[in-house]
C-alpha positions in Angstrom: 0.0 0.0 0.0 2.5 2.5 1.2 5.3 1.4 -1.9 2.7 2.4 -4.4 2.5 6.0 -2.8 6.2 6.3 -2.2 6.3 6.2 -6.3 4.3 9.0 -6.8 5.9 10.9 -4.2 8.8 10.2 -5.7 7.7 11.8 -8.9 6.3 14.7 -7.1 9.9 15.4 -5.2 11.7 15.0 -8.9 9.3 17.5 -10.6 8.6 14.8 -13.0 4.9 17.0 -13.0 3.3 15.2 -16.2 4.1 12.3 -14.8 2.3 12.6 -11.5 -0.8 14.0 -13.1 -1.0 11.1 -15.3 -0.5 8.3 -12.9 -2.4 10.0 -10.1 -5.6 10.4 -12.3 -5.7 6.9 -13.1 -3.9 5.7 -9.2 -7.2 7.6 -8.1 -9.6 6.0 -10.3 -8.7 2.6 -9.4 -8.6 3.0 -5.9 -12.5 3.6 -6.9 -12.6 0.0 -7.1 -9.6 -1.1 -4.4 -9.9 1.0 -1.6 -7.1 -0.9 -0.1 -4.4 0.8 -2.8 -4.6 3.6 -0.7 -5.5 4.9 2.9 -7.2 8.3 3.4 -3.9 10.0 4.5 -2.6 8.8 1.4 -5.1 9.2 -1.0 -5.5 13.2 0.2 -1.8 13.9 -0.6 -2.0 12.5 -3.9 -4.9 15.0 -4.8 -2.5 17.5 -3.7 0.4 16.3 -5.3 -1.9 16.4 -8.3 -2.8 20.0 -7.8 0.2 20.8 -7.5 1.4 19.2 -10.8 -1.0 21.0 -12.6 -0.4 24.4 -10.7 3.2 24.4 -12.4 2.3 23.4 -15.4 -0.1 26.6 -15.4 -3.0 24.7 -15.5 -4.9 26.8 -12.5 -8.2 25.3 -13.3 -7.5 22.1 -13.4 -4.8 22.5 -10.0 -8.3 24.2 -8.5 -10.4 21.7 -9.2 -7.7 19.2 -7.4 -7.1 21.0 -4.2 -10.9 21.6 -3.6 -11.3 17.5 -4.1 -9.1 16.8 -1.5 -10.3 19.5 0.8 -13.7 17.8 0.6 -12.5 14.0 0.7 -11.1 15.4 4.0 -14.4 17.0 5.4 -16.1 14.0 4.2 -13.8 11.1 5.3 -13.7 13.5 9.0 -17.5 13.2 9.0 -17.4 9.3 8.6 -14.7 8.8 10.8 -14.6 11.9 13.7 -11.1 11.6 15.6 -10.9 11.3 19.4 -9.3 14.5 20.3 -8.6 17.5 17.6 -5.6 17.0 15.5 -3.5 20.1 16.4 -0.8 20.8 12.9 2.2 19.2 13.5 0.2 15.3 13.8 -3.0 16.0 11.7 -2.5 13.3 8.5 -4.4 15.3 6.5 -2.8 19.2 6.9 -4.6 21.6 4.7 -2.8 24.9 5.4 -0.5 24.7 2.2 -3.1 23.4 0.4 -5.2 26.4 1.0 -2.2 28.6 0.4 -1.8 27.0 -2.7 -5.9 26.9 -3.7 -5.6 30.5 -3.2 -2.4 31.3 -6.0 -5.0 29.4 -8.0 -7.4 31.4 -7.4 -5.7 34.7 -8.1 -3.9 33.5 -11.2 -7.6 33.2 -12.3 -8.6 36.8 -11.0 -10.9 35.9 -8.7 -9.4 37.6 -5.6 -12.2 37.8 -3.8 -12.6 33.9 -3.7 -8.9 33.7 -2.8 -9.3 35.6 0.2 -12.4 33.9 1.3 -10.3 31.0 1.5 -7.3 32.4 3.7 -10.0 33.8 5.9 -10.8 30.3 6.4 -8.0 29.7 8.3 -8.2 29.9 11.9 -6.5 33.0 12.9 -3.9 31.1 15.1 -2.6 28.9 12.4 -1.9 31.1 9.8 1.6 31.3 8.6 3.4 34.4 8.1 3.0 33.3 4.0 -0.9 33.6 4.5 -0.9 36.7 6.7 0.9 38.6 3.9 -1.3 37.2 1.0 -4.6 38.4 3.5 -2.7 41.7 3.3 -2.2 42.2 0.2 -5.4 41.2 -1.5 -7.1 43.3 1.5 -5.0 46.2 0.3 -6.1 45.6 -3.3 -10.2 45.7 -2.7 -9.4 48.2 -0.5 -10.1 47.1 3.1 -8.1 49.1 4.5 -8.8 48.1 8.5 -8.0 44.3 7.3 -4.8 45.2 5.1 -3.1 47.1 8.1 -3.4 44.3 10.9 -2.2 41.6 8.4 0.9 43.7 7.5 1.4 44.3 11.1 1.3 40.6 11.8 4.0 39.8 9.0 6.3 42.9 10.6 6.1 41.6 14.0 7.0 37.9 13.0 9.5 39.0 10.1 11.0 42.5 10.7 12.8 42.5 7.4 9.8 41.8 5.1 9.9 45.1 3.4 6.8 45.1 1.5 5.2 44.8 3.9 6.2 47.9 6.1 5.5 49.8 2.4 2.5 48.4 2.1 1.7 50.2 5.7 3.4 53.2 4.6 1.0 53.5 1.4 -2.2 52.8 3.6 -1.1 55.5 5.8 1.3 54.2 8.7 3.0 56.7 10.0 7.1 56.5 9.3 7.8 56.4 12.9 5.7 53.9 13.9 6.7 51.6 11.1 10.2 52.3 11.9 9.8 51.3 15.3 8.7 47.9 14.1 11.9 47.6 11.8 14.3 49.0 15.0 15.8 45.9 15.8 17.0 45.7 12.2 18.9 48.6 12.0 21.5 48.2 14.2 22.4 44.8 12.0 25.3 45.0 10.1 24.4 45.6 6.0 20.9 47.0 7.0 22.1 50.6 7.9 19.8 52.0 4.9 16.8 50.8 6.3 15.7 53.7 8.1 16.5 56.1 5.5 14.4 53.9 2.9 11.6 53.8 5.2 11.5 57.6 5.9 11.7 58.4 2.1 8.9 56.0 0.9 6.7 57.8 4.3 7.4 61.2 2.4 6.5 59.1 -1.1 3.4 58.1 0.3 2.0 61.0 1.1 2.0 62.0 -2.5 2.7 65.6 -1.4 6.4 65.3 -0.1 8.1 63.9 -3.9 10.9 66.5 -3.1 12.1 65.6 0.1 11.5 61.4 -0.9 13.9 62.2 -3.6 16.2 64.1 -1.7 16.3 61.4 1.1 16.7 58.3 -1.9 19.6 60.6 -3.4 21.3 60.5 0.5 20.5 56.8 -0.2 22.4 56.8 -3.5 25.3 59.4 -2.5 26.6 58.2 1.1 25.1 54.6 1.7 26.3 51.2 1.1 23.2 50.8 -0.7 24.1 53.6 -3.5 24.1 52.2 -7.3 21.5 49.8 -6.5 19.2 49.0 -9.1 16.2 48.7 -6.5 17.5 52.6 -5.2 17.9 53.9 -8.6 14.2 52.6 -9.7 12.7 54.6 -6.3 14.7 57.8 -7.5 13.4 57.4 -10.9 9.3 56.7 -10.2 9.6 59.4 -7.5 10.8 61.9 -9.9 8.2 60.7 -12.2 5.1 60.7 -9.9 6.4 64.3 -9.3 5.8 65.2 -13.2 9.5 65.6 -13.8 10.0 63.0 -16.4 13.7 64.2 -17.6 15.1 63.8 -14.1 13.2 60.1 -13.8 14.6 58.9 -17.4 18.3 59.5 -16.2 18.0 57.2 -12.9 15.7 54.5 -14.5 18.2 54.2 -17.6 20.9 53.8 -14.8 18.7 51.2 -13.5 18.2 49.6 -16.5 22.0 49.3 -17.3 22.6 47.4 -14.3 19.7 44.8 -15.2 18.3 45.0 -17.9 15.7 42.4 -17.0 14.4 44.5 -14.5 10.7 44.7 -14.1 9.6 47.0 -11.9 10.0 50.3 -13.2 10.6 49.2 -16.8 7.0 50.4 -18.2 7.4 53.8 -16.3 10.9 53.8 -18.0 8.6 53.2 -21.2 6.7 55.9 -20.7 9.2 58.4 -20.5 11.5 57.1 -23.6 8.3 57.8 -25.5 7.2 60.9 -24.2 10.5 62.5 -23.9 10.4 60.9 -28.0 13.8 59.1 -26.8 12.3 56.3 -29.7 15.4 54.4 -30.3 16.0 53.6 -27.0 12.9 52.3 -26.9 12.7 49.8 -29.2 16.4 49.1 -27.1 14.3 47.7 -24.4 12.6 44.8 -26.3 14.6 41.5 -25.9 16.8 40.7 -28.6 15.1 37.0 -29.0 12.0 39.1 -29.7 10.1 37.1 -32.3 6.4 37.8 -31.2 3.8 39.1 -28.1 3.3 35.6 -27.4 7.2 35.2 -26.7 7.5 37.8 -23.7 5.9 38.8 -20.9 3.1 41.5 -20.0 5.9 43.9 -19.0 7.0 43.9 -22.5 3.8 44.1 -23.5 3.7 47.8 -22.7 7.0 48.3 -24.1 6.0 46.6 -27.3 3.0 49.2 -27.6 4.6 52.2 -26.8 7.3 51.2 -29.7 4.6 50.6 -32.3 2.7 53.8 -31.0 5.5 55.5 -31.7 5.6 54.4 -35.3 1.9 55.2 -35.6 0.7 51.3 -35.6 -2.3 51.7 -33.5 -4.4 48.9 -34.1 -1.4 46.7 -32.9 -0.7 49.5 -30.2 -3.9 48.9 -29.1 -4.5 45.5 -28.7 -1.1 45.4 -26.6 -2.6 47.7 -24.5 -6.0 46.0 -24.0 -4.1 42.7 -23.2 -1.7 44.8 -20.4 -4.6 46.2 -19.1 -6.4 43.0 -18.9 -3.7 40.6 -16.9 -2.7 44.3 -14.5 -5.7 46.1 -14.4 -4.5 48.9 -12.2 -0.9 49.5 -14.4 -1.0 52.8 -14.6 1.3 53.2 -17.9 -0.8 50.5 -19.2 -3.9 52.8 -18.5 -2.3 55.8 -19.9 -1.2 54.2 -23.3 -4.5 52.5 -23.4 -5.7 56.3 -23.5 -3.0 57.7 -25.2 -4.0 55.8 -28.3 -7.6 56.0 -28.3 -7.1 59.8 -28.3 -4.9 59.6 -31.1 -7.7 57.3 -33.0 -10.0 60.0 -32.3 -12.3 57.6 -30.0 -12.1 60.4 -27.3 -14.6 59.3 -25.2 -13.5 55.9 -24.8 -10.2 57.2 -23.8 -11.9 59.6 -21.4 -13.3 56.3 -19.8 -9.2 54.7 -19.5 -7.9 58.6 -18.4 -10.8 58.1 -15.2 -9.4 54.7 -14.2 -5.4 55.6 -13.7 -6.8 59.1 -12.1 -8.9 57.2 -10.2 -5.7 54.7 -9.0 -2.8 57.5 -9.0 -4.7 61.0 -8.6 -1.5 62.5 -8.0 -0.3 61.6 -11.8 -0.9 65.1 -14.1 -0.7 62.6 -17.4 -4.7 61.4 -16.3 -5.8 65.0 -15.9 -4.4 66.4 -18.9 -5.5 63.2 -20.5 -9.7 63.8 -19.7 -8.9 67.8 -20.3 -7.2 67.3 -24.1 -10.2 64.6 -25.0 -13.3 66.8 -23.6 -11.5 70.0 -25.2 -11.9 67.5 -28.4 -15.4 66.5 -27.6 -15.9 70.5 -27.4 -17.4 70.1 -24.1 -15.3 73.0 -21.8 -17.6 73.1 -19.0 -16.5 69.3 -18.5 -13.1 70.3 -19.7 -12.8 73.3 -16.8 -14.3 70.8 -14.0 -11.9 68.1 -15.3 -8.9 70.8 -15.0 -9.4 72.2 -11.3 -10.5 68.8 -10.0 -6.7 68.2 -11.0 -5.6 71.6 -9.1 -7.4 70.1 -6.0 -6.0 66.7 -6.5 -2.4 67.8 -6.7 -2.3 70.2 -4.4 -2.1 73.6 -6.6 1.0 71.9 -8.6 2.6 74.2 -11.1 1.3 71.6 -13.9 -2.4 71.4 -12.8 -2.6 75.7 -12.4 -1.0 76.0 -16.0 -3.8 73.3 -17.0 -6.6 74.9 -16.0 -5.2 78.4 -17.6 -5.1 77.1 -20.3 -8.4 76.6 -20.4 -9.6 79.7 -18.9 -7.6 81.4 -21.4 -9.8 80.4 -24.4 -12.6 82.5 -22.8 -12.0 86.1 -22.8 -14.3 86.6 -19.7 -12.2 84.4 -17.8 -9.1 85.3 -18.6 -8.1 87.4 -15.8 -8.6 84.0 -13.3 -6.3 82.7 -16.0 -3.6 85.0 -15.4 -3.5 85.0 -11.5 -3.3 80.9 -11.5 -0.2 81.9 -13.5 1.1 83.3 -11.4 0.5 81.1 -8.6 2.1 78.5 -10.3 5.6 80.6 -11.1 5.6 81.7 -7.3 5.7 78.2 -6.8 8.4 77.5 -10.3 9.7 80.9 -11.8 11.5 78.1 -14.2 7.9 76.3 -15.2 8.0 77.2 -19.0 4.2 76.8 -20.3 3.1 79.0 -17.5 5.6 81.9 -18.8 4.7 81.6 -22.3 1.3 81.7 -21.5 1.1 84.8 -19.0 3.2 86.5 -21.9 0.7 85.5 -24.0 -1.9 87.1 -21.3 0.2 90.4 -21.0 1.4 90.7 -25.3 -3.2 90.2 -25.3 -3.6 92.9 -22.9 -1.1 95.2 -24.6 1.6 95.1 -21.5 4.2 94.5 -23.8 7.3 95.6 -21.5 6.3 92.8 -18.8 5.8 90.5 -21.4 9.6 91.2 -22.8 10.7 91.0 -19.2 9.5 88.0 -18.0 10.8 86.2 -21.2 14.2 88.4 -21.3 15.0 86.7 -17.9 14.2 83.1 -18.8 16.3 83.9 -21.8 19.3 84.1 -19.5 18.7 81.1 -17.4 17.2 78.9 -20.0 17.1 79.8 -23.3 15.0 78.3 -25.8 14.1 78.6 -29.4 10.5 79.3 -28.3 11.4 82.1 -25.9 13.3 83.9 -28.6 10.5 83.3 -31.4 8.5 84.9 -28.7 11.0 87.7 -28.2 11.0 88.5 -31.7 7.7 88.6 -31.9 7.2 91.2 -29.3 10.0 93.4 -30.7 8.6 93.7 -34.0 5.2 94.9 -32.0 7.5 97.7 -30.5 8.8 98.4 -34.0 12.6 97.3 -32.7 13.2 95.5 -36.3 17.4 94.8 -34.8 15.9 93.2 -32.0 13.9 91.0 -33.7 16.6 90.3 -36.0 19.1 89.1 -33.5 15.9 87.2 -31.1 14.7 85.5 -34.6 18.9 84.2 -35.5 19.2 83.4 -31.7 15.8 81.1 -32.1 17.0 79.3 -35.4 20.3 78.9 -33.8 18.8 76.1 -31.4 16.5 75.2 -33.8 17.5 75.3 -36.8 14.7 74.5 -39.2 11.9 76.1 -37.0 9.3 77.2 -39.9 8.0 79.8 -37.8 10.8 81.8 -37.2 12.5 81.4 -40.9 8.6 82.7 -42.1 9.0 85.8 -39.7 12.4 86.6 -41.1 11.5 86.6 -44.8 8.4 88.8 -43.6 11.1 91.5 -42.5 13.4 91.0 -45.8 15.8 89.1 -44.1 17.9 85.6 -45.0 17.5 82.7 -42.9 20.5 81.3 -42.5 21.4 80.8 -39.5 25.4 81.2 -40.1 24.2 85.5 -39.6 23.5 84.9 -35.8 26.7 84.0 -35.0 28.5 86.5 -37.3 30.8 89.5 -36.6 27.5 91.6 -37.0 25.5 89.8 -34.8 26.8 87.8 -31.7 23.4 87.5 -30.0 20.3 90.0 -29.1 20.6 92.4 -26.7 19.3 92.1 -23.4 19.3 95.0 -20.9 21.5 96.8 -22.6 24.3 94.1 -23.0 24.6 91.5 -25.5 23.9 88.0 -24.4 26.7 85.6 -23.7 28.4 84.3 -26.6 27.8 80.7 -25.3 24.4 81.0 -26.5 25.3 80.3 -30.0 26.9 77.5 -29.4 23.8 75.7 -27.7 22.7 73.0 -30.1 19.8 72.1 -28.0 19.6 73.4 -24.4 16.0 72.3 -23.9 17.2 68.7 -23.7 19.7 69.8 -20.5 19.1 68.4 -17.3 19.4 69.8 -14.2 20.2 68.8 -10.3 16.5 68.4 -8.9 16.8 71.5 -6.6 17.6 73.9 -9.5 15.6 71.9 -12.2 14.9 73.6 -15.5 11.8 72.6 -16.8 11.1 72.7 -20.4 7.4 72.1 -22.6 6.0 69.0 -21.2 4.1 67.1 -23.7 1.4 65.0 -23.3 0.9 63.9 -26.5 3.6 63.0 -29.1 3.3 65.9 -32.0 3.6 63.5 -34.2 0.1 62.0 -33.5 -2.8 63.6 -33.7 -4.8 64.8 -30.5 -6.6 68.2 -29.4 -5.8 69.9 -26.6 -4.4 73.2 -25.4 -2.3 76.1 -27.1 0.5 75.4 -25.3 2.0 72.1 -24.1 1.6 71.3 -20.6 
């Protein structure tokens, strides 16, 4: 009786899974017939060993299906047979905690999360492995029961100090730093964990979604004077956190870093994506898809994304899309997944089924601008502003009067001419919170050139000329100075434009309305070595800038240039100016 199990075990220690489903489906059957092949001990543990045959093989209905038939058989053969005294875990022939662990992988590899929990609930409290405590937590945390989540994470901290996720999973419901520190405390003072505190402390900040600065500032610490520094895990933090703060440049220098150091790396690899694209970095891009590429089928949902955003970006939609739908469907709350999912339906002109994918990242990561502009740029399309102006200060309120979500809701304003004053002092909140926030100057020098201030207009782009020059600031410049009739000003601002941009249509158009050549070779000529600003020429460096709007800066002196949301390349509707 026993040699005929031993075999199977024996398959099921070697791995040999197609082996043990095939001679347990028919071991079972006969013991139908013989039910001295097998006792009841027995006969449960090959329904298991079964299950889990078919669980890693990936066949989760089938592995389901196995470790609810021996859960019953044991209810049932417990019924016919009730023992003398309760089996406590260690001595009960028939243990079902691992089985119910396993049921419930299962169970989420077939979405049904809710069932999954159901089942780790059935657990007695007091048996519950640290394993099935953090599984409780984190499908609590992903229905959002809050209450639940936060006394299962605290159970896996007080058993395993170091289990990481779980102290950021208490951080993002809420936990207070200190208090999560404290449970951690013992763990500091071990050799090789120094960091700890320092990551805990900057994912609290993270987590409040209104302290990105200081998380960054605390990772960079991280990165500059700790054992942990170079780390691909570190560098991944630094990145998102400059991303989730809207400053994509900044976030696409520490998540290639990451990326060179593993280049398998998943998380962080679609919010890598997302910046290659929108930052129109399109070679590196298609960099990122495996070089055994052959097919979608051939990599993983991670690559999916990738895979999108590199066939978005050569205008193949229909595939785009169907990547995206099939991201969407396996992570349903992946942000970049949302966004592309968006992205693409605005550029397919199906604006109000991208409205619908906009509402479900904003509704995940409210603190995200790319949502908000997302709904804004699609109801502006749909030519419904009264949605489009509730869309835009819902985002103000949402991210806490950020530079980005003020400039947004000007922009909308600005369309109206009755509302254009409340345009023009949300301007200038957001520069009294970023004097360096580009759209918001070009727009209030839009606001002052339409009110006829032209002097304020001149100086507020005269002094970002000096500290960030751009070909847009001196189109603008020139502009202005042919207003005031200052045809050498213009001149020089017009040369000074094409000089970083060389084949701007706008500016060569303006310069053969005023008679003059565009050829760029005059702005850096004996005659003409820059425009004047306040009475002084500008610095001969400027001439020499091939593209200074592609700079990046430390984060505390950041200089923030146009932020697109959409690629220009594809079509979409959405503001004047670029947010």
């Amino acid at each position: 009786m026993s040699m005929l199990f031993d075999q199977i075990k024996l398959l099921h220690s070697q791995k040999l899974h197609s082996n043990v489903i095939k001679v347990a489906e028919m071991v079972l059957k006969v013991s139908e017939h013989t039910t001295d092949i097998l006792t009841a001990p027995h006969k449960f543990r090959v329904l298991a060993y079964q299950g889990d045959s078919h669980y890693s093989l990936g066949n989760y209905r089938q592995a389901e299906a196995a470790y609810i038939t021996a859960l019953t058989f044991k209810e049932a053969w417990i019924s016919a047979n009730p023992p003398q005294t309760p089996y406590d875990g260690a001595k009960d022939p028939m243990p079902v905690l691992d089985i119910k662990y396993q049921l419930h992988l299962c169970l989420v590899k077939l979405k049904d999360n809710k069932q999954a929990l159901t089942v780790l609930q059935s657990v007695p409290s007091k048996q519950r492995k640290t394993k099935i405590n953090m599984a409780i937590a984190k499908l609590n945390h992903q229905m959002g029961n809050i209450v639940h989540a936060v006394t299962a994470y605290n159970k896996v901290l007080k058993e395993c100090p170091l289990a990481i996720e779980a102290a950021e999973g208490l951080l993002s419901l809420g936990v207070k730093g200190t208090e999560v520190n404290a449970m951690m405390l013992e763990m500091v003072g071990i050799n090789g964990l120094e960091w700890i505190s320092g990551w805990i402390k900057a994912h609290a900040y993270l987590f409040q979604q209104t302290e990105y600065p200081a998380a960054i500032n605390t990772l960079k610490q991280l990165d500059d004077n700790s054992p942990l520094c170079n780390s691909n895990r570190l560098l991944v933090a630094i990145g998102k956190s400059y991303y989730f703060y809207g400053d994509r440049k900044n976030a696409l220098i520490y998540l290639q870093r990451a990326y060179r150091l593993n280049p398998l790396m998943q998380d962080g690899l679609c919010t890598l994506a997302m910046c290659l694209y929108m930052e129109k970095h399109n070679r590196d891009l298609e960099k990122l898809l495996p070089t055994s590429y052959t097919d979608e089928s051939s990599i993983d949902s991670h690559m999916w994304i990738v895979l999108a955003f590199v066939c978005y970006s050569n205008s193949n939609y229909s595939k785009a899309l169907c990547l995206a739908q099939k991201a969407c469907s396996v992570d349903q709350k992946n942000i970049e997944a949302l966004l592309l999912h968006g992205m693409i339906l605005t550029s397919m002109k199906k604006y109000s089924d991208a409205i619908l994918q906009f509402r479900k990242a904003n509704d995940i990561a409210s603190y995200l601008f790319d949502p908000h502009k997302g709904m804004v740029d699609c109801y502006i399309a749909l030519h419904k502003m009264r949605n489009a102006v509730t869309a835009a200060s819902n985002c103000c309120k949402q991210m806490n009067n950020h530079p980005k979500a003020l400039t947004l809701y000007a922009s909308i304003l600005m369309k109206d001419p009755m509302t254009v004053s409340k345009a023009k002092i949300l301007l200038e909140r957001a520069l009294n919170v970023d004097e360096y926030y580009l759209p918001a100057i070009y727009m209030i020098a839009q606001i002052y050139e339409q009110e006829g201030n032209l002097s304020p207009a001149v100086a507020v782009l005269h002094k970002q000329a000096l500290d960030q020059p751009t070909c847009r600031i001196y189109q603008m410049l020139g502009d202005l100075s042919v207003k005031q009739n200052q045809l050498e000003k213009a001149f020089d601002f017009y040369y000074s434009a094409l000089n970083l941009d060389p084949n701007n249509k706008r500016v060569m158009e303006s310069l053969e309305s005023l008679g003059k050549p565009c050829n760029t070779s005059t702005a850096t000529s004996a005659d003409s070595t820059g425009p004047v600003l306040n009475g002084s020429l500008l610095d001969a460096t400027f001439s020499g800038v091939n593209n200074a709007e592609n700079e990046s800066t430390p984060f505390n002196n950041a200089v923030h240039e146009e932020d697109t949301f959409m690629d220009s390349d594809h079509e979409g509707s959405g503001s004047d100016i670029s947010i």
